[in-house]
C-alpha positions as CSV (number, residue, x, y, z in Angstrom):
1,X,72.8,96.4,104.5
2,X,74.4,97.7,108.0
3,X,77.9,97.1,106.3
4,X,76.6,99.6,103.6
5,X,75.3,101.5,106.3
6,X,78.3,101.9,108.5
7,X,80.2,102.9,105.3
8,X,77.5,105.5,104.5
9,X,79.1,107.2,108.0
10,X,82.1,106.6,108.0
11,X,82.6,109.0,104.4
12,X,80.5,110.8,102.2
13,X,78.6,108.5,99.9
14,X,79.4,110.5,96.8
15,X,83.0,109.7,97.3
16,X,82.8,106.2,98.1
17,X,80.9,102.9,97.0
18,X,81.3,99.1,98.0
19,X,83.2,97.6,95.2
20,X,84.4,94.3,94.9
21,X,88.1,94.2,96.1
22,X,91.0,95.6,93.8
23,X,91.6,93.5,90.6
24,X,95.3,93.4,89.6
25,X,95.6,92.7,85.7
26,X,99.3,91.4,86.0
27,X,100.1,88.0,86.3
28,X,101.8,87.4,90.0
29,X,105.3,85.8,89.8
30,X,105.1,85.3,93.6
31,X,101.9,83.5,95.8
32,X,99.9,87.0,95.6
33,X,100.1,90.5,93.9
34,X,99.4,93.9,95.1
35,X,95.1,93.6,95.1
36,X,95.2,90.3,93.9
37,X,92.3,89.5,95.5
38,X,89.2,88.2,95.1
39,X,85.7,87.7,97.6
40,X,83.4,84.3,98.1
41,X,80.0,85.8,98.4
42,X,79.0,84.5,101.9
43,X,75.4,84.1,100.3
44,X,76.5,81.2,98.1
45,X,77.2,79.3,101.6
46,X,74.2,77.3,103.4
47,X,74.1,79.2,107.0
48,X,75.8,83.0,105.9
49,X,74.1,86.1,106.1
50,X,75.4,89.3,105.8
51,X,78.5,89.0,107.4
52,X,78.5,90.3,111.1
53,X,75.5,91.8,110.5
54,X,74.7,92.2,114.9
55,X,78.1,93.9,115.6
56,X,78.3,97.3,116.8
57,X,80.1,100.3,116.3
58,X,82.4,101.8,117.5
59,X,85.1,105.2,116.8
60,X,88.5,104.5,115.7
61,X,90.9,104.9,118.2
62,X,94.8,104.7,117.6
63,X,96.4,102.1,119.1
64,X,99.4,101.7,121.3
65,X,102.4,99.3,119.9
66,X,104.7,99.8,122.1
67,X,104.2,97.9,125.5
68,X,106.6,95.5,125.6
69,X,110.7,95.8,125.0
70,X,111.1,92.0,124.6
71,X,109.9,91.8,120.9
72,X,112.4,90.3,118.5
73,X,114.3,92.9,116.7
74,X,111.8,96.0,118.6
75,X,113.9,99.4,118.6
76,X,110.2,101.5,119.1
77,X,109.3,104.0,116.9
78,X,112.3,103.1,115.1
79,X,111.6,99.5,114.2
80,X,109.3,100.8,111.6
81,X,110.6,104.3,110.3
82,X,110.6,105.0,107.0
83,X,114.5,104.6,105.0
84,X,114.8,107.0,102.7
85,X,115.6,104.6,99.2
86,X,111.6,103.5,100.3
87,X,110.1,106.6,101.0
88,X,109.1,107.1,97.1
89,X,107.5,103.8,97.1
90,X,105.8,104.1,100.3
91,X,104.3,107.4,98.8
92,X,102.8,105.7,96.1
93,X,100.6,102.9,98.3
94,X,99.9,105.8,100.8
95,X,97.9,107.2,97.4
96,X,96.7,104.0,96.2
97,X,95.5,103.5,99.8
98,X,93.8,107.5,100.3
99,X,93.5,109.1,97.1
100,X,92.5,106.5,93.7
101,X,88.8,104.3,95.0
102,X,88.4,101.2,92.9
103,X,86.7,102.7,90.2
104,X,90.4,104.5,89.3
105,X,93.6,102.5,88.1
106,X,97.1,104.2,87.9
107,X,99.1,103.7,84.7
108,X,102.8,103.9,86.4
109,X,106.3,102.5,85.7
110,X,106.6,99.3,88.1
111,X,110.5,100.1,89.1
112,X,110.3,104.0,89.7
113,X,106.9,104.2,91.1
114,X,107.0,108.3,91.4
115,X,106.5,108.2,87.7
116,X,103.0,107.8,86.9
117,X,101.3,108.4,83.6
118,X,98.1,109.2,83.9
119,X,94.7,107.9,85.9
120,X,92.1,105.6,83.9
121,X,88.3,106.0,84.7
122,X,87.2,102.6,85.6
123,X,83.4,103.9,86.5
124,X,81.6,103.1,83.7
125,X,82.7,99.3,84.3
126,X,82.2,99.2,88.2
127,X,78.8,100.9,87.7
128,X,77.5,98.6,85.4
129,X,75.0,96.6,87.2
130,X,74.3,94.6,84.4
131,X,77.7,93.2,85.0
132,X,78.3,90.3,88.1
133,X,81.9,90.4,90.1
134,X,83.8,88.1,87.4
135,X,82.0,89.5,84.5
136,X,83.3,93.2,85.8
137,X,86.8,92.1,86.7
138,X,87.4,90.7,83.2
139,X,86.0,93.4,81.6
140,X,88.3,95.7,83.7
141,X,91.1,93.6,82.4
142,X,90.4,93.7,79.2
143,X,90.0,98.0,79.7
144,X,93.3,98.3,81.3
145,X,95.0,95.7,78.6
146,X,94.6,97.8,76.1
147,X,95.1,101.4,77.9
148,X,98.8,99.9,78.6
149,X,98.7,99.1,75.1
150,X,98.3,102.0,73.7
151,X,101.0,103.9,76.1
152,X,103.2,101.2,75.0
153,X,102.5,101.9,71.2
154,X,102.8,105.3,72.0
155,X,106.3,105.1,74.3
156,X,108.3,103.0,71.5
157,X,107.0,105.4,68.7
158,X,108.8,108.4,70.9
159,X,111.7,105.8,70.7
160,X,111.6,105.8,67.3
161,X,111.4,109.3,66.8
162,X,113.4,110.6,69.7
163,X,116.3,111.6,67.3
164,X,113.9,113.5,64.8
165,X,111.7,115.6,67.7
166,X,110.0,117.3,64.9
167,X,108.2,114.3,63.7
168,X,106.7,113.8,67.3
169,X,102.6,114.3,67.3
170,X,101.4,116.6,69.2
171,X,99.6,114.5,71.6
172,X,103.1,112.6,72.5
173,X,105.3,115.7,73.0
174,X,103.8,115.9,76.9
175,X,104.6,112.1,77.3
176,X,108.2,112.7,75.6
177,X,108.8,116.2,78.0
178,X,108.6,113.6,80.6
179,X,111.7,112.0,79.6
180,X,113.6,115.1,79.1
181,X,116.2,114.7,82.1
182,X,116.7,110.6,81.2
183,X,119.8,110.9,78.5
184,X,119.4,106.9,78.3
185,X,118.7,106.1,74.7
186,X,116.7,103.3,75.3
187,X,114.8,105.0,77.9
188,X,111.7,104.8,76.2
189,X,111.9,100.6,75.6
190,X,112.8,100.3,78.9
191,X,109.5,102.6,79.9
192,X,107.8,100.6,77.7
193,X,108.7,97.2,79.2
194,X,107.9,98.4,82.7
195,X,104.5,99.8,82.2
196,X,101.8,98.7,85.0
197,X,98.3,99.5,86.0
198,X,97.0,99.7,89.6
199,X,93.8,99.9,91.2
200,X,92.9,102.1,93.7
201,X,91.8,100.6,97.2
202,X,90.2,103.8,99.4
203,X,87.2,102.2,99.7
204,X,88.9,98.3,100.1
205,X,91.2,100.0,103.0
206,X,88.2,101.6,104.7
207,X,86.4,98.8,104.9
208,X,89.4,97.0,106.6
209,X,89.4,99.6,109.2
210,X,85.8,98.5,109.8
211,X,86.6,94.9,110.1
212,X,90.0,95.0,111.6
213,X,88.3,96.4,114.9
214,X,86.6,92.4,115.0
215,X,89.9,91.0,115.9
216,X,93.0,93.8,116.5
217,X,93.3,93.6,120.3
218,X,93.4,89.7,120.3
219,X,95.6,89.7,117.4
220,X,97.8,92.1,119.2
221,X,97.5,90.1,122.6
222,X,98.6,86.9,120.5
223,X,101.4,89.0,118.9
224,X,102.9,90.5,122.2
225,X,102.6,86.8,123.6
226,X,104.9,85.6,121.7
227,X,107.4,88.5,121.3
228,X,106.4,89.6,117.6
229,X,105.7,93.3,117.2
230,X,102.4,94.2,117.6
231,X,102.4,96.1,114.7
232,X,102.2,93.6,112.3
233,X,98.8,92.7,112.8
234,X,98.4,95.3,110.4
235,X,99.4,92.9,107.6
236,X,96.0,91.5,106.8
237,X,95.0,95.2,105.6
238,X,97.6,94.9,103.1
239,X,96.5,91.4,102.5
240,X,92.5,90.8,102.3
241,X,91.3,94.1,104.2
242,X,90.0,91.5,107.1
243,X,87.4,90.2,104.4
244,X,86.8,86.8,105.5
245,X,85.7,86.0,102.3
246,X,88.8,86.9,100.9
247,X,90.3,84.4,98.3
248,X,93.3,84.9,95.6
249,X,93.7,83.3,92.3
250,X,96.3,81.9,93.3
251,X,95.0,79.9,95.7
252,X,95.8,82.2,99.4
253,X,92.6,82.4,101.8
254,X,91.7,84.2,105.0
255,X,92.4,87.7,105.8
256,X,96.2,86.5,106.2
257,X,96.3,84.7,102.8
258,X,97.8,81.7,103.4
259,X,98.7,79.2,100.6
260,X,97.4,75.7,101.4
261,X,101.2,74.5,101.7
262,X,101.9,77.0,104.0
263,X,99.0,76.8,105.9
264,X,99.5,73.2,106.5
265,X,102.9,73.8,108.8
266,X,100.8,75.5,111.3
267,X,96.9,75.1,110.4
268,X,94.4,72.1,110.2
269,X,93.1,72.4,106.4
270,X,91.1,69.3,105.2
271,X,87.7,68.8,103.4
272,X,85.7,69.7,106.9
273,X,88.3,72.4,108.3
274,X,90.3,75.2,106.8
275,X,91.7,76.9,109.9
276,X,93.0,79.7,107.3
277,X,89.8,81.2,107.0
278,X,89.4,81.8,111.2
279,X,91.2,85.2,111.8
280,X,92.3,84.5,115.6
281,X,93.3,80.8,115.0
282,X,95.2,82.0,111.7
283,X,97.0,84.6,113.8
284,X,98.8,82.1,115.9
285,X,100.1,80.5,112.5
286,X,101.0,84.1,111.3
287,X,103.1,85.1,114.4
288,X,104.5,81.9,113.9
289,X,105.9,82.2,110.3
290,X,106.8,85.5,111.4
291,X,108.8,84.4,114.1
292,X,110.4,81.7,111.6
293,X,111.5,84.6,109.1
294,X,113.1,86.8,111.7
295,X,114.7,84.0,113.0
296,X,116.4,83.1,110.0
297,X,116.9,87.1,107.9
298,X,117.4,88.5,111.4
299,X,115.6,92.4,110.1
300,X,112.2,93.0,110.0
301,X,112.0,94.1,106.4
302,X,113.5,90.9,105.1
303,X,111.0,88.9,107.5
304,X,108.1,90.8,106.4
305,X,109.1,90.4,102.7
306,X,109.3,86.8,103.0
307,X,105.9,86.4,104.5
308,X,104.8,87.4,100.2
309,X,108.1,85.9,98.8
310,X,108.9,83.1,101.0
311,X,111.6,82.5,103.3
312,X,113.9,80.5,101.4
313,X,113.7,83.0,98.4
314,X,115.2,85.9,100.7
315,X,117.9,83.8,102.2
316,X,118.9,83.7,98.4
317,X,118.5,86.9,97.6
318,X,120.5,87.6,101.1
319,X,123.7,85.4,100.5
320,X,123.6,85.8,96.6
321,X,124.0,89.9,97.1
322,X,125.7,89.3,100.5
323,X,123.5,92.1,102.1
324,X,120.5,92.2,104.7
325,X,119.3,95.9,103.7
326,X,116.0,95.2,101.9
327,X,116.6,98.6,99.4
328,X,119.7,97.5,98.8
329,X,118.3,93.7,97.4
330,X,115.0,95.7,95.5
331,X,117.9,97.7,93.6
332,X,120.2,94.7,92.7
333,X,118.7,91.5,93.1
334,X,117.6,89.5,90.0
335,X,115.2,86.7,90.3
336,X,112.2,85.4,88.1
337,X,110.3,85.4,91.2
338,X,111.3,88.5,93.0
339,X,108.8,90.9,91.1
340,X,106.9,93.7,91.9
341,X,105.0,92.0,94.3
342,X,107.4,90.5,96.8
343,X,109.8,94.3,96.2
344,X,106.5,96.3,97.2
345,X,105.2,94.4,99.6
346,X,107.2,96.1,103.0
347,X,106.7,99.3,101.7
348,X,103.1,98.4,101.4
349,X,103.2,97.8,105.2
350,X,105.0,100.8,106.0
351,X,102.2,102.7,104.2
352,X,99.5,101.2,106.3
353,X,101.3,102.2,108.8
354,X,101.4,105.9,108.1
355,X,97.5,105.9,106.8
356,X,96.5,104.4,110.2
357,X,98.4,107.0,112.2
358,X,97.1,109.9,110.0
359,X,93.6,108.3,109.5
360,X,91.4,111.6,110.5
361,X,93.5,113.3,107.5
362,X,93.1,111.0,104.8
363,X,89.0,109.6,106.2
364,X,87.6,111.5,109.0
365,X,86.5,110.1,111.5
366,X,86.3,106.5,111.4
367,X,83.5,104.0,112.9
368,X,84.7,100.2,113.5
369,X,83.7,96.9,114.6
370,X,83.6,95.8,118.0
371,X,85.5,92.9,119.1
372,X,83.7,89.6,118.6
373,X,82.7,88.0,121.7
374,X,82.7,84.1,122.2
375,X,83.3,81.1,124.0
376,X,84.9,77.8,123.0
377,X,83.6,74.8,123.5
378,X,84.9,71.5,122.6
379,X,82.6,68.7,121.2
380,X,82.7,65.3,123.1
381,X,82.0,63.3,119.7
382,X,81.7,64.4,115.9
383,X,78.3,65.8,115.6
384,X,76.7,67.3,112.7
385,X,76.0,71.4,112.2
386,X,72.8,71.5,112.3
387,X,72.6,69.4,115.2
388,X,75.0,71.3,117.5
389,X,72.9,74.3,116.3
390,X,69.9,72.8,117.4
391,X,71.0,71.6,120.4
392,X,72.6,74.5,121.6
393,X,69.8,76.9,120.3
394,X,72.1,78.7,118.2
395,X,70.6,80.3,115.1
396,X,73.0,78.9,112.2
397,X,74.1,81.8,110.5
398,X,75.1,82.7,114.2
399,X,76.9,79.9,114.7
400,X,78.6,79.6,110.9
401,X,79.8,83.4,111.5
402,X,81.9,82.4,114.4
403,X,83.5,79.5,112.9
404,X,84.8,81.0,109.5
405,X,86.9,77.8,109.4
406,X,84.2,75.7,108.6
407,X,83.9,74.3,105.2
408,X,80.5,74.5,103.3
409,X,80.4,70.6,103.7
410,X,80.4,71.2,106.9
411,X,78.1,73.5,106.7
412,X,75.6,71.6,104.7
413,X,75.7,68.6,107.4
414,X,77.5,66.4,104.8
415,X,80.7,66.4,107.2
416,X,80.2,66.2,111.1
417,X,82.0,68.5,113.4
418,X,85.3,66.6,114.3
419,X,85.1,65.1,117.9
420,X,86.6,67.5,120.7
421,X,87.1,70.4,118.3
422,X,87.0,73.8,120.3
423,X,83.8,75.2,118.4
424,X,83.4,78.9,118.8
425,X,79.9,79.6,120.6
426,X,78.1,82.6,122.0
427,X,79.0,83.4,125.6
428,X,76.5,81.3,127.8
429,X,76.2,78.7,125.3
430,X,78.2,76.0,127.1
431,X,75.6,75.0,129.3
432,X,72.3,75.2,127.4
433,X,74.5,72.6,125.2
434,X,75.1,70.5,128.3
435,X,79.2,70.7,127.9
436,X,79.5,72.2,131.3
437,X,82.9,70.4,131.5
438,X,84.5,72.1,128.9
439,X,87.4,75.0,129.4
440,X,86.0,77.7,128.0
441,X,88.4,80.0,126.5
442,X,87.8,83.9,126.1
443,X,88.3,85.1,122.6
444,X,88.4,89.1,123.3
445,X,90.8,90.7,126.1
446,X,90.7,94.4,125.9
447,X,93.9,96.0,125.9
């Protein structure tokens, strides 16, 4: 209920709802598409109640990036700006991101993304309480199926017909006047081919405003530790909106959807533990990987591009076309696996970028969460949940909320707490547990 409420201030309710995240209808060639996401409700997990339901709130403040000179690769303002061959696809998420909520989708061509079609009305699915989250998504599927459908039917008719304008209906000659400068005469096949629908994510990017003020000034800390650009920390807005429910169907958890194989490099992941899910301890593996990439593509936009496409996939793409300029590797490179997802997914970035900087013109004023607070303490044998709750006098929902990494086995007491694992506590906890030997470590530094 606060979550709603918090919302509720942050815009005006008749503009936006809580929706479940974006549903993309096209199958992802790569780990994760565009809004390719999916929640866990925390309710289904013995010890979750409304997520972070005793934080407080805060204004939005812009933050500052540039502190340190050292970052690989960091020219400033520059490292980030805008090239021109992006700008028209950085336009388009600024939109998806400000303009269409969830209960919109865009019907747009997925390789010239300033051409959009037309806006389908998704509200009488996402208002249909009768409906539960999968029961909506499919049904918004099925909906936006057979929208493209029909555009398609309608696209190679006008191909059909293009020599013979007279026999054009009526309600095709605007579709066909969009064609007019395009002398290609298969320009309407190809249109057809590259039709796409995407969901709008005001309300899912909001909401990760809300969340990301839980965790940006210890990501950032983390980030400018170890030389990686602090504005990066932004990623997880493009990836899960800092839901820590987040899940994809493909597989990626946490709010920096992490495959399990890639999590495993960096990250404990096992029946009792899946550090992907913790935000702070999933950050370390982040800048890692990050730092990995840059090492190896040597620009930022090919780093960040692997992070969604993988690193070994852009050192193809980088000797096949024997070029490190991203726009240049969109235009030309041809790969099964290098679809829209991996070729949006910088530009993506750049647009949270922009939407953060010019937040009071897109949202107002904007209320976040405030940094969470704990201590670490690290068990001197394995010990079961509900124990450690109970002998730490730790309410369990408490004590589940700070330790997103714990599995529901864990959860339910049918796996123990391994033996010395730093276990995220309130501050004072250590000891009322009687662990007055243990480091404690400080999870929020104000910057």
């Amino acid at each position: 209920m606060k979550r709603l409420l918090a919302l509720a201030l942050v815009v005006p309710w008749t503009l936006f709802a809580i929706l479940p995240l974006p549903y993309s209808t096209d199958p992802p060639p790569e780990e994760s598409e565009p809004g390719d996401v999916t929640t866990v409700d925390p309710s289904t997990i013995p010890g979750y109640s409304e997520l972070f339901s005793k934080s407080q709130l805060r204004a939005m403040e812009l933050p500052t990036f540039i502190s340190r000179s050292t970052a690989l690769g960091y020219e400033g303002e520059r490292t980030f700006e805008v090239p021109d061959a992006l700008r028209k696809r950085v336009d388009f998420w600024k939109k998806i991101y400000t303009v269409y909520t969830g209960s919109q989708a865009v019907l747009h061509d997925s390789e010239d993304l300033d051409v959009v079609y037309g806006v389908v009305d998704l509200s009488p699915i996402t208002s249909n309480s009768r409906l539960n989250k999968r029961a909506r998504r499919r049904a918004i599927a099925r909906y936006l199926k057979e929208e493209r459908r029909k555009l398609e039917r309608k696209l190679r008719d006008l191909h059909a017909k293009q020599s013979s304008p007279k026999e054009i209906p009526l309600e095709s000659f605007a579709l066909f006047r969009k064609f007019e400068h395009n002398t290609d005469p298969n320009r309407f096949l190809k249109a057809a081919k590259n039709l796409r629908t995407q969901v709008g994510q005001r309300e899912k990017i909001v909401q990760g405003f809300l969340f990301g003020g839980r965790y940006w000034n210890r990501m950032m800390q983390i980030f400018e530790e170890r030389g990686i650009p602090k504005e990066l920390t932004r990623l997880p807005l493009v990836e899960s909106a800092f839901d820590l429910s987040a899940r994809s169907k493909v597989g990626a958890s946490g709010v920096w959807q992490f495959m399990r194989s890639t999590g495993k490099r960096y990250l404990r992941i096992d029946r009792a533990i899946d550090e992907r899910n913790d935000p702070i301890t999933a950050t370390y593996a982040a800048a890692e990987l990050l730092r990995h990439n840059f090492e190896t593509l040597e620009r930022w936009p090919l780093a960040i591009t692997a992070y969604n496409h993988g690193r070994e996939g852009m050192s193809r793409a980088v000797q096949k076309l024997e070029t490190r300029e991203l726009a240049d590797i969109i235009a030309r490179y041809e790969s099964p696996t290098f679809g829209f997802a991996s070729s949006n997914f910088y530009s993506e970035f750049l647009a949270i970028l922009e939407v953060e900087r010019e937040y009071r013109k897109h949202f107002g004023a904007l209320l976040v969460d405030a940094p969470v607070e704990y201590e670490e303490v690290r068990v001197p044998e394995a010990i079961a949940f509900k124990a450690l709750a109970e002998k730490c006098g730790v309410q369990q929902d408490e004590l589940a909320l700070l330790n997103p990494a714990f599995t529901s086995l864990l959860l339910l007491s049918r796996l123990p707490i391994p033996a010395t694992y730093p276990v995220k506590m309130p501050n004072g906890s250590r000891q009322v547990c009687g662990f007055g030997d243990s480091e404690p470590q400080a999870a929020e530094v104000q910057t």
